[in-house]
C-alpha positions in Angstrom: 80.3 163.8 96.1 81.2 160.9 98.2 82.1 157.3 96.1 82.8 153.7 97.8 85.8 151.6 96.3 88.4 149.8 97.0 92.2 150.0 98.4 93.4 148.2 95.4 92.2 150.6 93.1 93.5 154.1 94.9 96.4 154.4 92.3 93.2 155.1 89.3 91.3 157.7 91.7 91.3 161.5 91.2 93.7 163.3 92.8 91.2 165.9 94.3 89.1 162.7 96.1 89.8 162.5 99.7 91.0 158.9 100.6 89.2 157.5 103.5 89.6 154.2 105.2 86.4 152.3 106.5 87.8 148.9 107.2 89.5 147.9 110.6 92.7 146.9 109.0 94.0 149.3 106.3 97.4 148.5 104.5 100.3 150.2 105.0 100.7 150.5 101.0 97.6 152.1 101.0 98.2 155.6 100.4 94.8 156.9 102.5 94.1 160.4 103.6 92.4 159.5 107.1 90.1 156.9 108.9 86.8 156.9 110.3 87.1 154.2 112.5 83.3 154.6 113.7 82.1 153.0 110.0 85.1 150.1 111.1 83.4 146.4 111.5 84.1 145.3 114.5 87.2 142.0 115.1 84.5 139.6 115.9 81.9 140.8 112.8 85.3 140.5 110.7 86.0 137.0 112.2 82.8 135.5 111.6 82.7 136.5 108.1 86.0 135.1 107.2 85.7 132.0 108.9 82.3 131.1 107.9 80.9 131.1 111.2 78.1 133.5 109.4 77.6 134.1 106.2 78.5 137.1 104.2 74.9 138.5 104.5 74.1 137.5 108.1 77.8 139.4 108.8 76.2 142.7 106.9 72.8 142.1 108.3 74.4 142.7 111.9 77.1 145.2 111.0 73.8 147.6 110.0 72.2 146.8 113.0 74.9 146.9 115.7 77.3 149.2 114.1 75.5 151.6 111.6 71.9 151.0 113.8 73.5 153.2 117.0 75.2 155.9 114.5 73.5 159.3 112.9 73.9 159.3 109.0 72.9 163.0 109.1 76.0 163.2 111.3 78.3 160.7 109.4 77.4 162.8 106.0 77.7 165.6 107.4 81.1 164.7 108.8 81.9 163.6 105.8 81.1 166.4 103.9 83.3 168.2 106.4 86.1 166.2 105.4 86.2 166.8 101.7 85.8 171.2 102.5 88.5 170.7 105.3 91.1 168.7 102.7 89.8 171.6 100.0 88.6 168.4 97.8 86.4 168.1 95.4 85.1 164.4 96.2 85.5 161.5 98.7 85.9 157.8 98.5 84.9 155.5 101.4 87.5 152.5 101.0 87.9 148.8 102.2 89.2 146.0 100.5 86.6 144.0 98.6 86.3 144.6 95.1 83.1 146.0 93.4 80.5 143.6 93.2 81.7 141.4 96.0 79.2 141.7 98.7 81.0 144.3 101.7 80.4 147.2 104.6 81.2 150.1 102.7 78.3 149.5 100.1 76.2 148.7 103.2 77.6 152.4 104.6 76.6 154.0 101.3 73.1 152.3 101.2 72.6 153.6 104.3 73.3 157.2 103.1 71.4 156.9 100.4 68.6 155.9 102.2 69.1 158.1 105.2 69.8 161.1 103.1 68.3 160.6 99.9 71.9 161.4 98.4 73.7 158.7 95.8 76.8 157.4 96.9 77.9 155.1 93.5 80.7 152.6 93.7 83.5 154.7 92.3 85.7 151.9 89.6 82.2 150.6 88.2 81.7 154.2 87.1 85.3 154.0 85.3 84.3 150.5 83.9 81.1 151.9 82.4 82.8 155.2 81.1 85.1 152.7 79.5 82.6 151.1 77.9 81.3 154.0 75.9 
């Protein structure tokens, strides 16, 4: 299955999920297990948004259509799916550095999926804040 969360919260994922970075700039504490640059916002998306020049939504509004818009997500799930049988994991987290519920690319990525390939892609710590809960 393939989860979104965040760098902050690698230490608390399975060891059997594949680790991989989505965001242009990943630490270098961040123990990841690769990139896919291609899901990456681009310098000038990520400048806009921090600055204010755009707002948080405009900045997702034209990551989807300039960066997501001219990829495949049959291709990007299938490469993903790749991924987890190549590392002989189980699951696979998609991973930037906003924290769940803050608005960010990687739940824009797994939106798209989940559209594109009627598949879920949940947000992997508010599943462990829910299990907590019960």
């Amino acid at each position: 299955m393939i989860y979104t969360s965040y760098f902050a919260f690698i230490p608390k994922l399975p060891k059997d999920m594949l680790k991989i970075s989505i965001s242009l700039f990943t630490p270098k504490w961040a123990q990841i297990d690769g990139l896919m640059p291609r899901l990456n916002p681009t310098e000038q998306l990520l400048r806009e948004a921090k600055s204010g020049m755009a707002s948080r939504e405009e900045s997702l509004k034209t990551y989807r259509e300039e960066i997501l818009g001219k990829l495949s997500s049959v291709e990007v799930y299938s490469d993903l799916i790749e991924m987890i049988h190549k590392a002989d994991k189980k699951d696979l987290a998609l991973l930037c550095y906003e924290k769940p519920g803050d608005p960010c690319h990687r739940r824009v990525v797994a939106q798209w999926l989940e559209e594109e390939n009627n598949i879920s892609v949940p947000e992997f710590a508010l599943e462990e804040k829910q299990l907590s809960l019960i």
